[in-house]
N, C-alpha and C positions, 0 to 999 in steps of 0.2 A: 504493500500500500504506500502509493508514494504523498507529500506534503507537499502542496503550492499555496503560496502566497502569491495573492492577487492584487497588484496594485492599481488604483482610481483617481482620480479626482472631477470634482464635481463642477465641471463648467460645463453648463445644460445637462441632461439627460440622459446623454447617447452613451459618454464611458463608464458610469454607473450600470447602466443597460443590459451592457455590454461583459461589464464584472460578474455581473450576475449570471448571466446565460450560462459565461464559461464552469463557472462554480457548480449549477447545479446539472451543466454537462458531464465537468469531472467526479460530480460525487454519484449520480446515479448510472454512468458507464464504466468507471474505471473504480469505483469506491475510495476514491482519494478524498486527504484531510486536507481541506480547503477554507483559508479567511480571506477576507477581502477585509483590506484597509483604505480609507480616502485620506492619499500622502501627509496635503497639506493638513486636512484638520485634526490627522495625530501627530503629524511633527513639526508643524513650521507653527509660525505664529498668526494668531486672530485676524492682522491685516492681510496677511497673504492668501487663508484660507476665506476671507469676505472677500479678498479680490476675482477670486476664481470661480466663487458661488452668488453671491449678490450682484458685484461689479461686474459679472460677466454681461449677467441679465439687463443689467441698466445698460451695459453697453452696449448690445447687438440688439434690444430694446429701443431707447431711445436715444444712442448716441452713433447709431450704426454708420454714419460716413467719416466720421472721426476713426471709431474703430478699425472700419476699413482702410483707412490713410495710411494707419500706425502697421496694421499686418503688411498691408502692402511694400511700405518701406523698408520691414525688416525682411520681406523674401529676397530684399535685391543683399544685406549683408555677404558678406564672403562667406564660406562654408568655413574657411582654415581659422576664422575667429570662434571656434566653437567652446572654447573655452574659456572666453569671455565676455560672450554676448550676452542682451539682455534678460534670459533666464534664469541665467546662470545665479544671482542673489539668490532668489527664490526657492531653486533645487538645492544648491549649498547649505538652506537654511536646514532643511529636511534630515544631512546626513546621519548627523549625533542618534535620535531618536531611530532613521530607517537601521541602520546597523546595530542598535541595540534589540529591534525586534526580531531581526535575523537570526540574530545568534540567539534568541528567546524560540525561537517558532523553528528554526533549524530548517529550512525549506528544501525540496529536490527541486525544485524549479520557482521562477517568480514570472508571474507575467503581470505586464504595465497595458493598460487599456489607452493612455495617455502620453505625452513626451515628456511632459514632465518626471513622470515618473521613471520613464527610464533612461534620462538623462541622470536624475540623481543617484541610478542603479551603477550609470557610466564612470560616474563624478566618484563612487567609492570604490568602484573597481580598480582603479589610478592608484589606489593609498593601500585597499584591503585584497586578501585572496577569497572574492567570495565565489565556492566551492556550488554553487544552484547556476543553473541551466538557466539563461533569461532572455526572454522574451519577448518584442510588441508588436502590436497593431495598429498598423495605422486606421482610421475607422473614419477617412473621405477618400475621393478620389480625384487626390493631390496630395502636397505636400506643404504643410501650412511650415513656416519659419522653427527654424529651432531643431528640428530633426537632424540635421547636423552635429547635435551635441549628443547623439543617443549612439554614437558608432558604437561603445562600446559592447551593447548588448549581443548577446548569440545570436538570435535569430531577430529579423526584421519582416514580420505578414504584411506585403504587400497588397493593394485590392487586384492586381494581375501582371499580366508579363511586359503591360504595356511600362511600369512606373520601375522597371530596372534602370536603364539609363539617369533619370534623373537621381534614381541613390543610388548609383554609382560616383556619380558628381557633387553628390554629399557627401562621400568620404566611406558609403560602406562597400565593403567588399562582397562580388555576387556572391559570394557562398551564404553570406548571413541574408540574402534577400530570397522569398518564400512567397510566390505569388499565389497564396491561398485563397485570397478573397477578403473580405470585411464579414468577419461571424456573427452572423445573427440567429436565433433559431428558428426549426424549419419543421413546423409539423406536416407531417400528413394528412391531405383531407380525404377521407375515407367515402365522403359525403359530394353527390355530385353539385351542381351550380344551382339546380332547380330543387333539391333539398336542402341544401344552405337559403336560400329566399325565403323559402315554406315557412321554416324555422323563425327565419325571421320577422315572420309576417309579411315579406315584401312580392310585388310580384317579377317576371322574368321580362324583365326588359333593362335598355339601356341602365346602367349602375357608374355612378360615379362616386369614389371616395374619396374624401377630404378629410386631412388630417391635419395640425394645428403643431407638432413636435409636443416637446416638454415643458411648454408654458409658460417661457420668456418671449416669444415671439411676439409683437403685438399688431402685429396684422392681420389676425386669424379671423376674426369678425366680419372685416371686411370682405377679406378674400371670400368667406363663405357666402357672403349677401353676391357678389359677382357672379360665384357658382349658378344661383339661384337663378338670377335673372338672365343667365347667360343659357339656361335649360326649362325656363319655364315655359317653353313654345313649343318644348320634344314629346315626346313620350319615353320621359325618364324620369329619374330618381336616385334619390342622395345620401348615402351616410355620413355622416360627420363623426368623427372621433375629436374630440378635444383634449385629450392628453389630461395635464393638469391645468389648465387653462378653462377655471372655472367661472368665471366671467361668461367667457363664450356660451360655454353651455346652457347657462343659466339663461342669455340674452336669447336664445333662439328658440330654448323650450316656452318662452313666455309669450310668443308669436304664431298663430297659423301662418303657415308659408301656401303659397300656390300649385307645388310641386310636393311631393310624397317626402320627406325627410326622417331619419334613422336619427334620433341624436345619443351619439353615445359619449360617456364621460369618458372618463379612464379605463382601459382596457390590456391586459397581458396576450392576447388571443388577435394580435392586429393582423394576423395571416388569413385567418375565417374569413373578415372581410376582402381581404383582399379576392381572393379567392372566387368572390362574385363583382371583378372589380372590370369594368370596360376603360375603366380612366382613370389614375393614379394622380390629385390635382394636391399639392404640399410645396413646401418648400424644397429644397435642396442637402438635407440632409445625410451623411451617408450609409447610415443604419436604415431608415427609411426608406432611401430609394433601393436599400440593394434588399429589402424587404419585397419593396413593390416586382425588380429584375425577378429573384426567386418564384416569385408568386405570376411572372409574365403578365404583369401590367401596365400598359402604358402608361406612363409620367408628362404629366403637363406641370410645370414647375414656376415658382416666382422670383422673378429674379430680384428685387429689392430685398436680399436679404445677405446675414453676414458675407466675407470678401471668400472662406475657406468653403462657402455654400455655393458664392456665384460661380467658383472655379468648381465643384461639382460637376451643377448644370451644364456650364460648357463642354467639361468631358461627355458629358452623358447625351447631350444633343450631337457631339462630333459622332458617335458611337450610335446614335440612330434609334435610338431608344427614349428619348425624350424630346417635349418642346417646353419651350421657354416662353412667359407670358411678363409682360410689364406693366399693365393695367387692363379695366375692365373691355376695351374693343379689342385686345389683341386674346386677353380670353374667350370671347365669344369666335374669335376666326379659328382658332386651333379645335375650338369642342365642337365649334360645325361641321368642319374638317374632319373630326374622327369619328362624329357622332354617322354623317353620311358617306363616310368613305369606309367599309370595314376592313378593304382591303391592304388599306393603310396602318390600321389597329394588326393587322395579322402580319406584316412587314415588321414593326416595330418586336411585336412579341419574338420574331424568327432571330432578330438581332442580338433578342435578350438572348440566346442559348450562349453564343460565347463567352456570357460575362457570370454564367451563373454558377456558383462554387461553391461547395460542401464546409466553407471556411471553419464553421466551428469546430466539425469532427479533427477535419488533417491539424486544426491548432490545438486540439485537447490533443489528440494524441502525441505530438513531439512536447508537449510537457509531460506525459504522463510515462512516454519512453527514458526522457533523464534517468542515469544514474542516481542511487542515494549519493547523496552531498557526505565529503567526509568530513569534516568542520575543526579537524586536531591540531592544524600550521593554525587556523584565529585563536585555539585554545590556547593555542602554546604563548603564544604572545601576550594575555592576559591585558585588552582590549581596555585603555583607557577612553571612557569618552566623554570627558571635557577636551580632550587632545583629539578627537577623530574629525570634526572640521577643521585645524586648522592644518593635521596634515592631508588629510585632504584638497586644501587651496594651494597645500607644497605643491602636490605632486601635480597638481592643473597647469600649473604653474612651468612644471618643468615640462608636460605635456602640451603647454603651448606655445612654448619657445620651439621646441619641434615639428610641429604643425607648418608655424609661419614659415620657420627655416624650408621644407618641403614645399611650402608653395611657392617660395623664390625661386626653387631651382626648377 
């Protein structure tokens, strides 16, 4: 029975999500002892860990051209600065505490749902011999700033073959790059399209789902009144999921709409719907949309939202599997278009086969094949840690005098 430590943190939804899936994939397939910890709110400080959970929301909320300024800025940084860009406080702050629960929990593997996290996995690997197998995922389809600082980890789950090159040019080596996919979970539906409706009381026709993410978004309201009137002429019909975005729900349940409407709050089960889905209409997400890919549904996407969301979209519409909408007329051309075109919904779906990948299982299992961790060179050393950040910042230190040196030549 092997031990993984699962690391998180909590900016939106999706790496939490994400932690979870993996956890209750490895304990009910493999019977592995598995925690999940969120980095910053066990080991850094209150400001850091509001920055990543409140300050996120407020930012991709209501400061989202600012936030996109600031991301976009930092993807042009040099990769060979990975050791002392702007993360890098943040993860350093983490060490003391991340390596004291190591050597507490004694892990055969660690996986990071975030960069953060496994950047600070990188940052103590420089200074400690840690003896666990690690792990991450990236969980869009790009590569948002700062992944450059994560060379250190074993393996690297890419969303597919296409995002080798550019981590290559981040500094990882193909061996650690693992085009798995983005894992989400994938049930099977046992149940065909017209007993999933039954079920839900709805009838068999045109189905569009709207979903809202995990409830910093604050476009969700609107976007869903768009929906509405952009189908109210068809003969169709609409789910909405609201995630936790309880505002929403509450605003729509207290309305008769013109159109048949599903309101559903929060939901674990977002494949069911999908499942009877003609039109996948959401942001840019990438648990989501490789949700909706899984499920072969078409994606109609918003592009006013974060900078690591719009670079999604884009991938996803080069890739022919999605359209992109910017307001309410450009929505109604694309749902006309697939609403009377199906042959175009069935193009879309055919394109989805390339991109669709098993990612949870091949990622649970290269944790669950690690080696037991032998942990006897940290024992031996007898681990001071008031002293483990600041050797830590040694050895960054001396790791990025080598870096730069390499990128001169």
């Amino acid at each position: 029975m092997k031990k993984i430590l699962i690391l998180s943190v909590t900016a939106g939804n999706g790496h939490n999500s994400c932690a979870q899936a993996m956890k209750q994939y490895l304990e009910d397939n493999f019977g592995a002892t598995v925690e999940v910890v969120d980095l910053l709110k066990s080991f850094s400080t209150r400001i850091n860990y509001w920055l990543a959970d409140t300050g996120y929301d407020i930012a991709v909320g209501k400061l989202r051209p600012i936030y996109n300024l600031f991301l976009r800025h930092y993807q042009k940084i040099s990769p060979a600065k990975r050791y002392s860009n702007a993360c890098q406080s943040t993860c350093i702050s983490t060490v003391s505490g991340l390596l004291k629960k190591i050597m507490e929990f004694r892990p055969d593997a660690i996986y990071c749902t975030h960069y953060e996290c496994a950047v600070a996995v990188t940052d103590l690997k420089l200074a400690y011999n840690i003896p666990a197998r690690t792990v991450v995922t990236c969980l869009d389809y790009s590569f948002s700033p700062f992944w450059e600082s994560a060379i250190g980890v074993d393996y690297f789950v890419i969303p597919n073959e296409d995002f080798i090159e550019i981590g290559i040019e981040k500094g990882f080596d193909v061996k650690q790059l693992l085009p798995y996919g983005i894992p989400v979970k994938i049930r099977e539906q046992a149940k065909s399209r017209k007993d999933i409706l039954d079920e839900l009381g709805l009838e068999d026709k045109f189905t569009a789902v709207v979903t809202f993410g995990g409830g910093h978004w604050k476009g969700a309201y609107k976007i869903f009144k768009m929906v509405v009137d952009s189908l109210s002429d068809k003969n169709a019909q609409i789910i909405v999921i609201n995630g936790r975005d309880k505002s929403s729900y509450k605003k729509i349940a207290k309305k008769n709409w013109n159109i048949t409407v599903l309101n559903i709050g929060y939901t674990n089960n977002v494949p069911l719907y999908l499942a009877v889905a003609d039109v996948f209409i959401s942001k840019g997400g990438g648990l989501s949309t490789t949700e909706a890919i899984n499920a072969s549904a078409p994606m109609v996407l918003y592009e006013k939202t974060p900078a690591q969301e719009q670079n999604n979209i884009e991938y996803l519409c080069k890739k022919g599997v999605a359209y992109s909408f910017s307001d309410k007329v450009s929505l109604q051309k694309v749902l006309d278009r697939l609403y009377n075109n199906p042959t175009d919904c069935g193009n879309m779906r055919n394109n989805m086969i390339s991109l669709t990948k098993n990612a949870l299982e091949k990622t649970a299992a290269i944790l669950n094949d690690a080696a037991h961790a032998d942990y006897s060179s940290l024992d031996a050393i007898k681990i001071d840690y008031k002293k483990v950040k600041r050797n830590v910042i040694s050895a960054m230190r001396r790791a990025d005098k080598v870096s730069r040196n390499s990128k001169k030549r």
